[in-house]
MDTraj code that builds the backbone (N, CA, C; nanometers):
import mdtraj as md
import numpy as np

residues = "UNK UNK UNK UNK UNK UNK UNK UNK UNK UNK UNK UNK UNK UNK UNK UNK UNK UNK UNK UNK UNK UNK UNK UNK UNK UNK UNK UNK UNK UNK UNK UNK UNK UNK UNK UNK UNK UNK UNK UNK UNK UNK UNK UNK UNK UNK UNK UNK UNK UNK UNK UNK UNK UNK UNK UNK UNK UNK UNK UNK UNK UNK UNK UNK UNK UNK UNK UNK UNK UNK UNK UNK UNK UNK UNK UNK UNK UNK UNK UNK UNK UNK UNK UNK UNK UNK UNK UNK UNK UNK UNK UNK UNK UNK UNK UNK UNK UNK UNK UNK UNK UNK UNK UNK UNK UNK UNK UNK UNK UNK UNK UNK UNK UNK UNK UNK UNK UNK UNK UNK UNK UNK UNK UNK UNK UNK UNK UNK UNK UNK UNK UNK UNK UNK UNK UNK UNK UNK UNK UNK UNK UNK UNK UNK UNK UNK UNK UNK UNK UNK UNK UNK UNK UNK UNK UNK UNK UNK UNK UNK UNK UNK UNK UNK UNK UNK UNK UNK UNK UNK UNK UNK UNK UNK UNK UNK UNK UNK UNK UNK UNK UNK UNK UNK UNK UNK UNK UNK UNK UNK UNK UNK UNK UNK UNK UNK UNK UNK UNK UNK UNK UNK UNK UNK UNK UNK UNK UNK UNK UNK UNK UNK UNK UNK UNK".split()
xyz = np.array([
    [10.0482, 14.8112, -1.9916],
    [10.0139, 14.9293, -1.9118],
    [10.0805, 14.9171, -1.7761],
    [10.1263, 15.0373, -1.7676],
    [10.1955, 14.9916, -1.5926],
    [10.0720, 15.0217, -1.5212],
    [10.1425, 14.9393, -1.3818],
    [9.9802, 14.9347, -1.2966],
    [10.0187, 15.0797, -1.2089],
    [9.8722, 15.0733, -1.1488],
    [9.8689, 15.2219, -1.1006],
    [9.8664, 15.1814, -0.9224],
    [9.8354, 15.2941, -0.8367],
    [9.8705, 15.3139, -0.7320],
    [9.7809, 15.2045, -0.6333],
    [9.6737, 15.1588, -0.7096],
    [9.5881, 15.1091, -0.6057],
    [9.6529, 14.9453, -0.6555],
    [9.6848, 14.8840, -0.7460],
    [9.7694, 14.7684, -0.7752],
    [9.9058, 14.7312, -0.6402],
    [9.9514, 14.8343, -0.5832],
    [10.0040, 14.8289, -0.4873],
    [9.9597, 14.7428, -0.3195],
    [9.8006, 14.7064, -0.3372],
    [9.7528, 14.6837, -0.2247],
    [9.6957, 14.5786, -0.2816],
    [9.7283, 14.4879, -0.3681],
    [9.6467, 14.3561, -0.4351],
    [9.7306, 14.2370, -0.3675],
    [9.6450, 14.1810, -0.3368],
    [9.6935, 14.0455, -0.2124],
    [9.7487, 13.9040, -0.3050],
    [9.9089, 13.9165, -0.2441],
    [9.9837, 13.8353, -0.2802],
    [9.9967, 13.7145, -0.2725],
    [9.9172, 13.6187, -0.3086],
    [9.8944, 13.4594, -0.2632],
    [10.0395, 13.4330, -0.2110],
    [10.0665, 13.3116, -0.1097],
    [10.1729, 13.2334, -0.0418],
    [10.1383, 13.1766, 0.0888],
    [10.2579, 13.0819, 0.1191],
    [10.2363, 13.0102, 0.1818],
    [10.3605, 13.0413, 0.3172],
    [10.4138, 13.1068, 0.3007],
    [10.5164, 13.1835, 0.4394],
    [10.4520, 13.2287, 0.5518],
    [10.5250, 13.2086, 0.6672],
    [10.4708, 13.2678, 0.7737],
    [10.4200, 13.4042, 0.7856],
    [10.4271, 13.4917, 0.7030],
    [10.3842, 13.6060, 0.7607],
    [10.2068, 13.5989, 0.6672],
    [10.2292, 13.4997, 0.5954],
    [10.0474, 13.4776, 0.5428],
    [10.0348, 13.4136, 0.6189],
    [10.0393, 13.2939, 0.6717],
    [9.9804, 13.1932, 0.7874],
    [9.9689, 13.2879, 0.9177],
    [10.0417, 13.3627, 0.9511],
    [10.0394, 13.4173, 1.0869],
    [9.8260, 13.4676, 1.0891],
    [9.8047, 13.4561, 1.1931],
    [9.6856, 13.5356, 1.2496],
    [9.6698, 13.6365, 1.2017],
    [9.5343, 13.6882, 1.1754],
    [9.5057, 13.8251, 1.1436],
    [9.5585, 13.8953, 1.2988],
    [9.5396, 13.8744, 1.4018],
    [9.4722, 13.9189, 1.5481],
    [9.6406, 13.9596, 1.5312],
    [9.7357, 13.8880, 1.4536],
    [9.8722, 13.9088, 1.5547],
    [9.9059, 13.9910, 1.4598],
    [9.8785, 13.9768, 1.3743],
    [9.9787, 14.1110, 1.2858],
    [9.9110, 14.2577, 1.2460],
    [9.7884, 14.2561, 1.2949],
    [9.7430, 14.3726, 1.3945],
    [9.8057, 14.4129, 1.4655],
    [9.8334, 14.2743, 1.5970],
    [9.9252, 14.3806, 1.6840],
    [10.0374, 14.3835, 1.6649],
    [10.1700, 14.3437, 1.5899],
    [10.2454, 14.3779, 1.5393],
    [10.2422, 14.5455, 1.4846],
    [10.1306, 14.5326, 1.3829],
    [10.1220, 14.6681, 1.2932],
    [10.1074, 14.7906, 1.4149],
    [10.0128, 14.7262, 1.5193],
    [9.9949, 14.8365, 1.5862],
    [10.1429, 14.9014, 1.7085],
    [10.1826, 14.7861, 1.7151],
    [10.3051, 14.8354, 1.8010],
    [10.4022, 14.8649, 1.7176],
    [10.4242, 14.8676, 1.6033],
    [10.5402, 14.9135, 1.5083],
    [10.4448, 15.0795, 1.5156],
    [10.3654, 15.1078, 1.4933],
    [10.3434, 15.2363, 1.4752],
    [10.3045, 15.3412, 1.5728],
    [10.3205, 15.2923, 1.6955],
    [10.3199, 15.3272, 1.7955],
    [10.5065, 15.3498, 1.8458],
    [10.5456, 15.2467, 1.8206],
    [10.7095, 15.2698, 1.8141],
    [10.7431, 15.3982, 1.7382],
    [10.6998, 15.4269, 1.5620],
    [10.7378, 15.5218, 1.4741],
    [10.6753, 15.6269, 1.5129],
    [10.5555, 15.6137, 1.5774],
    [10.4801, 15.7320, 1.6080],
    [10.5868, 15.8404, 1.7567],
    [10.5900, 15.7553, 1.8696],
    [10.6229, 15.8200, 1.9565],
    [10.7999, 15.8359, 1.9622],
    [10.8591, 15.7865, 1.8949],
    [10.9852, 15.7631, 1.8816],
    [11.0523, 15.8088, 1.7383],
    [10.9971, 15.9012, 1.7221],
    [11.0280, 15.9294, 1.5655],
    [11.1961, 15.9973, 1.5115],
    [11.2360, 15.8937, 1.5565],
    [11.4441, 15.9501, 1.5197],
    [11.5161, 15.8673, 1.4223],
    [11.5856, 15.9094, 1.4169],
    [11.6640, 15.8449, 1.2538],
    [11.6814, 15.7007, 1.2716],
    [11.7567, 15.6659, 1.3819],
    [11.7830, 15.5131, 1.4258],
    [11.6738, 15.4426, 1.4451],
    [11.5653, 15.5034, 1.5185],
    [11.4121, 15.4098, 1.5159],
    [11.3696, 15.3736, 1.3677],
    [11.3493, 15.5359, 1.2491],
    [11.3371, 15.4985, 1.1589],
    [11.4031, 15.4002, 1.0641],
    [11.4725, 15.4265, 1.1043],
    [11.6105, 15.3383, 1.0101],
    [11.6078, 15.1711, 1.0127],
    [11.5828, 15.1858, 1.1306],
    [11.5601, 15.0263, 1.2133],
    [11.4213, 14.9785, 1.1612],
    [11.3272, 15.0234, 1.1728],
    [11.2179, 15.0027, 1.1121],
    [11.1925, 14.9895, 0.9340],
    [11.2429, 15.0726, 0.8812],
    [11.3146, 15.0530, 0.7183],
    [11.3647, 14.9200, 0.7318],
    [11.4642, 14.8337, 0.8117],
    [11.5163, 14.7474, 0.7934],
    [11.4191, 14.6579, 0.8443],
    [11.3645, 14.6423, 0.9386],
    [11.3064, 14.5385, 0.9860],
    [11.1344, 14.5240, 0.8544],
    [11.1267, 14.6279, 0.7928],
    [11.0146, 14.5800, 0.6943],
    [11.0426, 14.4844, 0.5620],
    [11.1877, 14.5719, 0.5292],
    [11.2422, 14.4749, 0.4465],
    [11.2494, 14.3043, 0.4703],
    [11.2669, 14.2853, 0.6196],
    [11.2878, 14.1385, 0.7007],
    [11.1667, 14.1237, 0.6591],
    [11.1131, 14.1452, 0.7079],
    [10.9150, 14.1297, 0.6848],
    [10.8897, 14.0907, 0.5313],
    [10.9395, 14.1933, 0.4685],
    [10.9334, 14.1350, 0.3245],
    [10.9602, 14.0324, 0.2838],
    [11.0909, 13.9736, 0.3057],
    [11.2040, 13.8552, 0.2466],
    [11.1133, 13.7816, 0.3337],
    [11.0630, 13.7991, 0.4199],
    [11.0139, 13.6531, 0.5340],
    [10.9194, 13.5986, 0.4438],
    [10.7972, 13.7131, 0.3877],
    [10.6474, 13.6887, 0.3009],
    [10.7347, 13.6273, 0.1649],
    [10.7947, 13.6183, 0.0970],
    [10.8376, 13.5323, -0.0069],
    [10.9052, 13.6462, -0.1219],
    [10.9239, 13.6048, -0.1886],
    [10.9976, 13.6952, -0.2837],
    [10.9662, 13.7295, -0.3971],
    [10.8212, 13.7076, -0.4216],
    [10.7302, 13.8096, -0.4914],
    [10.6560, 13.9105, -0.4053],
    [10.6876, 13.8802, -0.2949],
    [10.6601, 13.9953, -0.1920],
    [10.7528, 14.0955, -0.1729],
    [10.8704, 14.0631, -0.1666],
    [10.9543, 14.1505, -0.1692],
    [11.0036, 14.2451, -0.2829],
    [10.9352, 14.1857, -0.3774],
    [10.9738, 14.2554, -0.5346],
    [10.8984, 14.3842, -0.5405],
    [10.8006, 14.3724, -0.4417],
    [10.7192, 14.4737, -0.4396],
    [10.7503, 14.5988, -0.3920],
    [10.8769, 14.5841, -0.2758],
    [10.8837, 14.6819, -0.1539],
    [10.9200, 14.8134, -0.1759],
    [10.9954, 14.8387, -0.3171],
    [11.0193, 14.9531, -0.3460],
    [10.9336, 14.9796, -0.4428],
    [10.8544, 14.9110, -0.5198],
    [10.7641, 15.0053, -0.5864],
    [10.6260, 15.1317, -0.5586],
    [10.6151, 15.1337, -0.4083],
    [10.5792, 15.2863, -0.3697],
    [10.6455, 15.4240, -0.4131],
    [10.7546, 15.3784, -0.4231],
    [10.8418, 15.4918, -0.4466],
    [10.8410, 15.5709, -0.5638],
    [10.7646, 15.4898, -0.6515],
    [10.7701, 15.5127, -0.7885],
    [10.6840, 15.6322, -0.8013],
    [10.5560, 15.6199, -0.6972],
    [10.4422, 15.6527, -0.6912],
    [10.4440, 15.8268, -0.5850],
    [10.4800, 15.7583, -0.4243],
    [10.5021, 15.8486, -0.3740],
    [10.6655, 15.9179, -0.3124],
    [10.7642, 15.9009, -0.4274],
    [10.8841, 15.9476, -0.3646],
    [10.8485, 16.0947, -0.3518],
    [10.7519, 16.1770, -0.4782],
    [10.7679, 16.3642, -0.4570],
    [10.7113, 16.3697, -0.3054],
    [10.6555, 16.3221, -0.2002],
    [10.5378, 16.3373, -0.1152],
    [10.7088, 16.2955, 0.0234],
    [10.7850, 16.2234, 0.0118],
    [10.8774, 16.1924, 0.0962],
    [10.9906, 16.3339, 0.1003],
    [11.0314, 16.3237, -0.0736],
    [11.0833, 16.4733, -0.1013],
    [11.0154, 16.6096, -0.0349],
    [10.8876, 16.6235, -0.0358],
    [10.8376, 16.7287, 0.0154],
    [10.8806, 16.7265, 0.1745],
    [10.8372, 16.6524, 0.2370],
    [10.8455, 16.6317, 0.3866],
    [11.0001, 16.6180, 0.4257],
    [11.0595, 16.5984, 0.3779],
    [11.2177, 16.5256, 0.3837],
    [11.2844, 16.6928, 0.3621],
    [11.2491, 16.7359, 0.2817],
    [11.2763, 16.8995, 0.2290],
    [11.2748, 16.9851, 0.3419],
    [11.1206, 16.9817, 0.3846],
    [11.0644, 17.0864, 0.5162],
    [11.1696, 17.0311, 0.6127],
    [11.1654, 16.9742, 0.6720],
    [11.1918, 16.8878, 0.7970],
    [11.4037, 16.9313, 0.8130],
    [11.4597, 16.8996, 0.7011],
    [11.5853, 16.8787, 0.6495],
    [11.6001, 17.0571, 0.7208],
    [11.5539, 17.1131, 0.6646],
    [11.5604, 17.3174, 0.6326],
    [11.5229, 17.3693, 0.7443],
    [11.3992, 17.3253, 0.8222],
    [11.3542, 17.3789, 0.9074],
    [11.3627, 17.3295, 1.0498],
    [11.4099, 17.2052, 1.0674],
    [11.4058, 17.1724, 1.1990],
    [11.5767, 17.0895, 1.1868],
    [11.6057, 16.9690, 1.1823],
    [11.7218, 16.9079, 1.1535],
    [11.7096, 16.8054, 1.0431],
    [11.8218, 16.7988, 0.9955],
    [11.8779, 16.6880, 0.9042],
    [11.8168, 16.5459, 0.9972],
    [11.8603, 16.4802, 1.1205],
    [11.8254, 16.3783, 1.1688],
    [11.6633, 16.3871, 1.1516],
    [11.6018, 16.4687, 1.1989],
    [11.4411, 16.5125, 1.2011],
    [11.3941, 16.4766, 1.0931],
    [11.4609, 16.5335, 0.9843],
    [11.4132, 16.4758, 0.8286],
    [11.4192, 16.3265, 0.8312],
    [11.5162, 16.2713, 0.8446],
    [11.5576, 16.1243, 0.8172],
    [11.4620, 15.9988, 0.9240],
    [11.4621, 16.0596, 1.0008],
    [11.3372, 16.0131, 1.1315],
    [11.2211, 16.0061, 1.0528],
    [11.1582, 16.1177, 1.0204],
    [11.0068, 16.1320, 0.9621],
    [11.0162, 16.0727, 0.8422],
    [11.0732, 16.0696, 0.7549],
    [11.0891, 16.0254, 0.5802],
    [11.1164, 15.8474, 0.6385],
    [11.1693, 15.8295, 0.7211],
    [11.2143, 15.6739, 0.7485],
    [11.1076, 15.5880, 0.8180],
    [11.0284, 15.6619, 0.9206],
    [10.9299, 15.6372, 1.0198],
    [10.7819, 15.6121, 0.9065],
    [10.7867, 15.6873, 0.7973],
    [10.6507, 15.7618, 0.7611],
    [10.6711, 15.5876, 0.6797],
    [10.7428, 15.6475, 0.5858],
    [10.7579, 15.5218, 0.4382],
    [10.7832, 15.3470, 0.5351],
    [10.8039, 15.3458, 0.6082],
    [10.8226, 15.1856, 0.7218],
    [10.7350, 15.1538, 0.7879],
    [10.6559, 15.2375, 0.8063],
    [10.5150, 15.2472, 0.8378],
    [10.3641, 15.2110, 0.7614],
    [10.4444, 15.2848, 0.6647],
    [10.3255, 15.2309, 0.5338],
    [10.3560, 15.0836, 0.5032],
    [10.4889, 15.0908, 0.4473],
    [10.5314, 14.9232, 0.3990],
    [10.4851, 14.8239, 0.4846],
    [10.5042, 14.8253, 0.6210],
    [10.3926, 14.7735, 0.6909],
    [10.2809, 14.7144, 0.6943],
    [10.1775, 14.8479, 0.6774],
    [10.0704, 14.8661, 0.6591],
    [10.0480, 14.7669, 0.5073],
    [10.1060, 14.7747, 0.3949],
    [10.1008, 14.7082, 0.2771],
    [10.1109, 14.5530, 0.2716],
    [10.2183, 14.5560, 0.3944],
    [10.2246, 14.3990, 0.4524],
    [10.1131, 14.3120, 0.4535],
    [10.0638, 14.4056, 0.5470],
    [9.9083, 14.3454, 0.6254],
    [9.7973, 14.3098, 0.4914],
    [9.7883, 14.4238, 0.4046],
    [9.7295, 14.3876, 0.2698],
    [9.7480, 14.2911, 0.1866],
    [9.8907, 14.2820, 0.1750],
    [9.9618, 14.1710, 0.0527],
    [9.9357, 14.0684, 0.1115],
    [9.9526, 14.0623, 0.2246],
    [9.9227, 13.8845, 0.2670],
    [9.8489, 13.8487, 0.3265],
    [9.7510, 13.9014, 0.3299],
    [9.5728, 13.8800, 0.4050],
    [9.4963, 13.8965, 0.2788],
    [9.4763, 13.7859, 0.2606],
    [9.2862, 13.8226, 0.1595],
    [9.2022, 13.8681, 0.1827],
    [9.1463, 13.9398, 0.0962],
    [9.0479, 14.0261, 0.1407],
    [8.9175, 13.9710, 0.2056],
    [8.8654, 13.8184, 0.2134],
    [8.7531, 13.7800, 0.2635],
    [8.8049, 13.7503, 0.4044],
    [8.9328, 13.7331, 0.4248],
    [8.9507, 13.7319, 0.6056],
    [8.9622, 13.8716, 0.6753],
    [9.0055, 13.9340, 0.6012],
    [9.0046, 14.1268, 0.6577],
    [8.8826, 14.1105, 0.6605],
    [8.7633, 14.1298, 0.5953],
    [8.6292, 14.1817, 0.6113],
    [8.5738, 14.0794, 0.7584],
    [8.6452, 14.0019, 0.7548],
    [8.5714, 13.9002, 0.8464],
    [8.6419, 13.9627, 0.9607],
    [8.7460, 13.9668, 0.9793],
    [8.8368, 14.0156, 1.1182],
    [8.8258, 14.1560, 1.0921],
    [8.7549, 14.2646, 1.0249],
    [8.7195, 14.3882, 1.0558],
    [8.5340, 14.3621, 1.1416],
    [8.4788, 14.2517, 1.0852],
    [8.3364, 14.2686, 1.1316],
    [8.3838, 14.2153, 1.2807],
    [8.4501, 14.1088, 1.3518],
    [8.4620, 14.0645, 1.4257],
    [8.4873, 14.1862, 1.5286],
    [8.5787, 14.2586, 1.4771],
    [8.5999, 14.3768, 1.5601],
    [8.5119, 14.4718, 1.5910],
    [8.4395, 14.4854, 1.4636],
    [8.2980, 14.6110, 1.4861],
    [8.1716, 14.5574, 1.5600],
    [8.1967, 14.4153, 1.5713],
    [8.0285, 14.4094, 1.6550],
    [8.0921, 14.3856, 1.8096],
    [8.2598, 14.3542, 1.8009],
    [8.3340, 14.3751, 1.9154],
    [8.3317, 14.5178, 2.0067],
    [8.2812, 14.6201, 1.9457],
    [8.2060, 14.7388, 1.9986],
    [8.1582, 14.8109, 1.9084],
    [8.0307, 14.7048, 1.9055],
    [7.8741, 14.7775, 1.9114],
    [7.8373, 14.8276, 1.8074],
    [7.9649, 14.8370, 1.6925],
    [7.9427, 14.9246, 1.5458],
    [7.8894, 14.7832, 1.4447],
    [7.7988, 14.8315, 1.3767],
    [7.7142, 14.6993, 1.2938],
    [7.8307, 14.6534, 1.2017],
    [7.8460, 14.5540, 1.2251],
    [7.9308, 14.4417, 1.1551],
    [7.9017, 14.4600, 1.0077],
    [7.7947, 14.4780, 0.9571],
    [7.7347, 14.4606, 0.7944],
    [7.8042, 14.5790, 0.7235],
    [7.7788, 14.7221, 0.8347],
    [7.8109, 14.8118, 0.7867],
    [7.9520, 14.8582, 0.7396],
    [8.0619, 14.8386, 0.8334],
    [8.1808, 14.8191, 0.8156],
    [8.2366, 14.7420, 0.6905],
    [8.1881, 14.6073, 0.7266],
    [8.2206, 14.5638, 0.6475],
    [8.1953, 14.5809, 0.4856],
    [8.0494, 14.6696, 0.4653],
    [8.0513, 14.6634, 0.3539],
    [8.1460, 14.8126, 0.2780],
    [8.1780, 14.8779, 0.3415],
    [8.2437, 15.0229, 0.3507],
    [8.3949, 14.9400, 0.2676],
    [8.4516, 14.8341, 0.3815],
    [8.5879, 14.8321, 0.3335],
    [8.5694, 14.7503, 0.2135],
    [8.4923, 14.6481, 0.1822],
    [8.4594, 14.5916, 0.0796],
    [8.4606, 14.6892, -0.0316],
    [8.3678, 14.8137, -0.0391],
    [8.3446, 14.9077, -0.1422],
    [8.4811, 14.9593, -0.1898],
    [8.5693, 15.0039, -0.0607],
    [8.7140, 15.0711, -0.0362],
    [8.7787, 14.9812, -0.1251],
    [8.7711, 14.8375, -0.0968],
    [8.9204, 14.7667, -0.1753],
    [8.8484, 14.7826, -0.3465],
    [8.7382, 14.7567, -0.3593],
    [8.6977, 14.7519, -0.4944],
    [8.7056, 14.8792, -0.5525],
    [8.7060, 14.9908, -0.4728],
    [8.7337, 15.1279, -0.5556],
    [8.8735, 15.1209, -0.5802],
    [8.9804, 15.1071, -0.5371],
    [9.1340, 15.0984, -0.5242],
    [9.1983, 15.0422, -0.6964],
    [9.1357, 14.9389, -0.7117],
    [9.1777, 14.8994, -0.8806],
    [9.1201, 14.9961, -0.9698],
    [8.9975, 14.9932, -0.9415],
    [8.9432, 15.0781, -1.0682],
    [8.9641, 15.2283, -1.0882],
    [9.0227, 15.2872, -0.9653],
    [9.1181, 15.4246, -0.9496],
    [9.2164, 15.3999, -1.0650],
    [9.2876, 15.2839, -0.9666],
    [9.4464, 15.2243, -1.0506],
    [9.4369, 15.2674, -1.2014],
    [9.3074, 15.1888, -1.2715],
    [9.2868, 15.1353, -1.4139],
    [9.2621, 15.2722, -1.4590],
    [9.1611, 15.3317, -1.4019],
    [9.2051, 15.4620, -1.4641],
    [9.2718, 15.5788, -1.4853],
    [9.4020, 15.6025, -1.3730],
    [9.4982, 15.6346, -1.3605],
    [9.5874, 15.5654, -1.4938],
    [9.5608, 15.4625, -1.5248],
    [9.6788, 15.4285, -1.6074],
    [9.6013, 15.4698, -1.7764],
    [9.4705, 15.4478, -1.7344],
    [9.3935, 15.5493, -1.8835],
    [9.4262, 15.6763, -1.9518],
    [9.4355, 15.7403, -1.7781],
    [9.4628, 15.8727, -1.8208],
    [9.6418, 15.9339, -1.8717],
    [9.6771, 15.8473, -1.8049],
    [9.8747, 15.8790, -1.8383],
    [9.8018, 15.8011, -2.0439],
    [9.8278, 15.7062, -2.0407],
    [9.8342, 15.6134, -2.2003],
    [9.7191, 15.7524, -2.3011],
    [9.6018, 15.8161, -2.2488],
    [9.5504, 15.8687, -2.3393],
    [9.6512, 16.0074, -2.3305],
    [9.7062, 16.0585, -2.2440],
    [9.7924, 16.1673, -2.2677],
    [9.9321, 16.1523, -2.3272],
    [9.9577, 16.0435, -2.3254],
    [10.0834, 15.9789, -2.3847],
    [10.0550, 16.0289, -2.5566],
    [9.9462, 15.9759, -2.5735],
    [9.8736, 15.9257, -2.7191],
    [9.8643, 16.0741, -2.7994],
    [9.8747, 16.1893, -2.6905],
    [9.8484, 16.3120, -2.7264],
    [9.9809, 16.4088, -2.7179],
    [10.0686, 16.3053, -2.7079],
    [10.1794, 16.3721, -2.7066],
    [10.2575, 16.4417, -2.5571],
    [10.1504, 16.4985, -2.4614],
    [10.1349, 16.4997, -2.3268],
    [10.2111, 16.3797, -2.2364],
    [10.3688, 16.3528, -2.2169],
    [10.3892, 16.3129, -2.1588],
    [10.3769, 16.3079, -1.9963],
    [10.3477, 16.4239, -1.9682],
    [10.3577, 16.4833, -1.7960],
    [10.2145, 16.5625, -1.8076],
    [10.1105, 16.5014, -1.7277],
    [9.9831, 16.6161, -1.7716],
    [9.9450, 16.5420, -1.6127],
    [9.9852, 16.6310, -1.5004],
    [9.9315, 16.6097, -1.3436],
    [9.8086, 16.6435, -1.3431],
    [9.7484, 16.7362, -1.4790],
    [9.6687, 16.8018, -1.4260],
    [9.4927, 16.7510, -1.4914],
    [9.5627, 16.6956, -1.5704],
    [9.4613, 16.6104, -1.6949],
    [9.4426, 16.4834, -1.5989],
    [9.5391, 16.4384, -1.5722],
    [9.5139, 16.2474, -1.4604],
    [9.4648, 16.2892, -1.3794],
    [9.5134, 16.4300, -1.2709],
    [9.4025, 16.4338, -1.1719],
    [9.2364, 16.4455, -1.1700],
    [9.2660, 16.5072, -1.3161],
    [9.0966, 16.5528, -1.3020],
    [9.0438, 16.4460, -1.3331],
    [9.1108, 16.3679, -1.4045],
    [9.0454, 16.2353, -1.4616],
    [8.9591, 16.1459, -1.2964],
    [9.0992, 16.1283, -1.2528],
    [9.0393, 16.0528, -1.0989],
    [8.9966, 16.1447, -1.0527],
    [8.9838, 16.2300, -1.0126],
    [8.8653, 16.2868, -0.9445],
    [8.7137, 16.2719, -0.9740],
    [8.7144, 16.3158, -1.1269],
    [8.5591, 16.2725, -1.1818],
    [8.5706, 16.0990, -1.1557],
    [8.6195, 16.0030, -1.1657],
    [8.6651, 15.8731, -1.1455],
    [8.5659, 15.8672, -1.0038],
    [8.6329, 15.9270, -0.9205],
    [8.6408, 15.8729, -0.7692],
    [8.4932, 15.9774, -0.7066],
    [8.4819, 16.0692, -0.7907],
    [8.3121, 16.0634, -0.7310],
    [8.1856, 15.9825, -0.8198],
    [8.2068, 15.9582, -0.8989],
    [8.1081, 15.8319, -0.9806],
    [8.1502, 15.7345, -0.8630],
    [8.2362, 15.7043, -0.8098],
    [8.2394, 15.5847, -0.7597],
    [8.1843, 15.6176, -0.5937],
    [8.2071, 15.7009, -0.5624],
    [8.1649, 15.7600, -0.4002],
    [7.9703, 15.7541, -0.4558],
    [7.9672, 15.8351, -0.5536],
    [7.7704, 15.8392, -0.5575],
    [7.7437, 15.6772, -0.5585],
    [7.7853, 15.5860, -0.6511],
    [7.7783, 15.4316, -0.6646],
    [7.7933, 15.3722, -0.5041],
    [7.8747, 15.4438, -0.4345],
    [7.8784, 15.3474, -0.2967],
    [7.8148, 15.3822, -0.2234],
    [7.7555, 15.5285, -0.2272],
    [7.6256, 15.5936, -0.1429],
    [7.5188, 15.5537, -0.2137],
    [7.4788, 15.4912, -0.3025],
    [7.3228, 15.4420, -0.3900],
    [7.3344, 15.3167, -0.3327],
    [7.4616, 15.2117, -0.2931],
    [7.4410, 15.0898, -0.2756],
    [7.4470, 15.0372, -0.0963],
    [7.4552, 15.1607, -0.0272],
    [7.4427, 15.1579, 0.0937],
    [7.2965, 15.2030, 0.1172],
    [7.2395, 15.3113, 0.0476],
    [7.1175, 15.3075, 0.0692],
    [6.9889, 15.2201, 0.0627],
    [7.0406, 15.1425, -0.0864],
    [7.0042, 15.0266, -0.1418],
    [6.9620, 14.9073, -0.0071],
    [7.0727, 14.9124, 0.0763],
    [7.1000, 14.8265, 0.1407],
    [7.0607, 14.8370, 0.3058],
    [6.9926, 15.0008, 0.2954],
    [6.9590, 15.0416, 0.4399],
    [7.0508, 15.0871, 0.5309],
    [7.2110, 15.1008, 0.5297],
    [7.2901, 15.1094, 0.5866],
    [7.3091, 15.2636, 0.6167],
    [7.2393, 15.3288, 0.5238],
    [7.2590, 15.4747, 0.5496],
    [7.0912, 15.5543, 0.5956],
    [7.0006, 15.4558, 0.6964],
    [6.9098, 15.4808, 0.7268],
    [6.9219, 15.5133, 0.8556],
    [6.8593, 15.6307, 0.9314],
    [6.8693, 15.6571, 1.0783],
    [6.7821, 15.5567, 1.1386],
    [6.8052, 15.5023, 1.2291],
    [6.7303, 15.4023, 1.3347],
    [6.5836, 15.4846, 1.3294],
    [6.4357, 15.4746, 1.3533],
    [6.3319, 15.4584, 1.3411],
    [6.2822, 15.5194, 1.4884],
    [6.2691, 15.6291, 1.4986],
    [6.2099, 15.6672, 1.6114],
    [6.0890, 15.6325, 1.6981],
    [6.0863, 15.5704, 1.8084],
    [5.9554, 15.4983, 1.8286],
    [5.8750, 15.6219, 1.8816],
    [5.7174, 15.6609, 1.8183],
    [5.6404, 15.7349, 1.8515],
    [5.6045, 15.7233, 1.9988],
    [5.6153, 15.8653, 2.0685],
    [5.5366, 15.8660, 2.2179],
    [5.4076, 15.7865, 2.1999],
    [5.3961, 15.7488, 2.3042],
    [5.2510, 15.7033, 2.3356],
    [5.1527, 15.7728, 2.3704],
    [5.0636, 15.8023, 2.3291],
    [4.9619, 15.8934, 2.3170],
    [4.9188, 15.8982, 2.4986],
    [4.8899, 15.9942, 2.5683],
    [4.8215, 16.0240, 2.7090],
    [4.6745, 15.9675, 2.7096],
    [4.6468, 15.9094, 2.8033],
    [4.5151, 15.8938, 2.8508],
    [4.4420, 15.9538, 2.8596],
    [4.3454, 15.9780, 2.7943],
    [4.2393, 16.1270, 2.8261],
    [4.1443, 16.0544, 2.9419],
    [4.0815, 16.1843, 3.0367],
    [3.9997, 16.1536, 3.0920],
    [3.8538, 16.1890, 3.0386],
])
top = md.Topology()
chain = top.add_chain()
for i, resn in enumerate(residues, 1):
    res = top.add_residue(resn, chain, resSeq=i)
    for name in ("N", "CA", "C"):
        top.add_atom(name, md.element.get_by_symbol(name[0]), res)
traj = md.Trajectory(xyz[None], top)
C-alpha cells in the first residue's frame, strides 16, 4: 500500500546533527526561515530557501533526504493552483517566489518533525505553554491526539484509493474524500470524549458570592 499523507510527518530515527541539535534551536531556525519567506517573498529568497532545505536534508542523513520530494506527490495540484493564479495575475517572478517560499517552508517545517520524536515535542511544546500560562497538560494532550490522528487519516486514505482501485475506480476524489471526512470526525468526537474524560474541556468553577450579613 503506498503510504498516505500523514506518513509524511513520521519521525526519522538518526544520529546527525540536525537530530542532536536542540529542540529550542531549530525552533528558532524554523522561525527565522519563515519570517525570511514570509516578509521577503521573491524568487531568489525562494529559491535560496528550496536550496538551503535540501542542505538541511543531506545534513539529517539520507533516509531523510529520500523523503524531500515526496510531498509533491501529494500536494503538487495545490502549488499548480497558486503557481497558476500568481503566474496570470500578478508576475511570473511572483509565482516562483510564492510556489518556492510556500513548499521550503513546509519542508522545513517537516524537518522539525522527521527529526524530533514525538515525546521531546510534547515536552518542549508543554515547556512553552506553562511558559505563558496555557496548561501544559492541555496542549500537550491536543498535539499528542494531532500526531496520532495523522496515521490513521494516512491508513485510511490509502483504504479508500485500494477499495476504489478494487472497483475499478481508479481516480474517485470524491469517494476518498468522503471517506476521510467521515474518518476525521469519528476521530475529532474520540478526541472531544477523551478531553472531557480528562477534564480538559471543563470551564474553571466559579466561586459562589458570599452570602451578606443580615441584620
Amino acid at each position: 500500500m503506498n503510504p498516505g499523507p500523514g506518513a509524511l510527518l513520521a519521525w526519522i530515527p538518526g544520529a546527525s546533527p540536525v537530530h542532536r541539535a536542540p529542540l529550542w534551536l531549530k525552533y528558532l531556525v524554523l522561525v527565522a526561515l519563515g519570517l525570511l519567506g514570509t516578509v521577503w517573498r521573491t524568487a531568489p529568497v525562494g529559491l535560496g530557501l528550496l536550496l538551503l532545505s535540501v542542505a538541511l536534508y543531506a545534513l539529517a542523513g539520507r533516509a531523510v533526504l529520500r523523503t524531500w520530494a515526496t510531498p509533491l506527490r501529494f500536494w503538487w495540484w495545490i502549488l499548480l493552483l497558486l503557481g497558476t493564479y500568481q503566474w496570470f495575475f500578478v508576475s511570473p517572478p511572483a509565482a516562483v517566489g510564492l510556489v518556492a517560499c510556500m513548499f521550503a517552508l513546509v519542508q522545513c517545517a517537516r524537518l522539525l518533525l522527521l527529526t524530533t520524536p514525538t515525546s521531546e515535542l510534547l515536552d518542549g511544546l508543554s515547556a512553552a505553554a506553562a511558559a505563558v500560562r496555557i496548561p501544559p497538560e492541555r496542549t500537550a494532550l491536543v498535539l499528542a491526539l494531532f500526531l496520532r490522528t495523522l496515521p490513521e487519516l494516512s491508513a485510511s486514505w490509502g483504504r479508500s484509493r485500494e477499495a476504489a482501485a478494487a472497483r475499478g475506480l481508479k481516480r474517485a476524489p470524491l469517494r476518498t474524500a468522503t471517506s476521510l471526512g467521515v474518518m476525521a470526525v469519528a476521530r475529532a468526537r474520540d478526541a472531544g470524549d477523551a478531553m472531557a474524560a480528562r477534564g480538559l474541556l471543563a470551564e474553571p468553577a466559579e466561586h459562589p458570592s458570599e452570602p451578606r450579613a443580615t441584620r
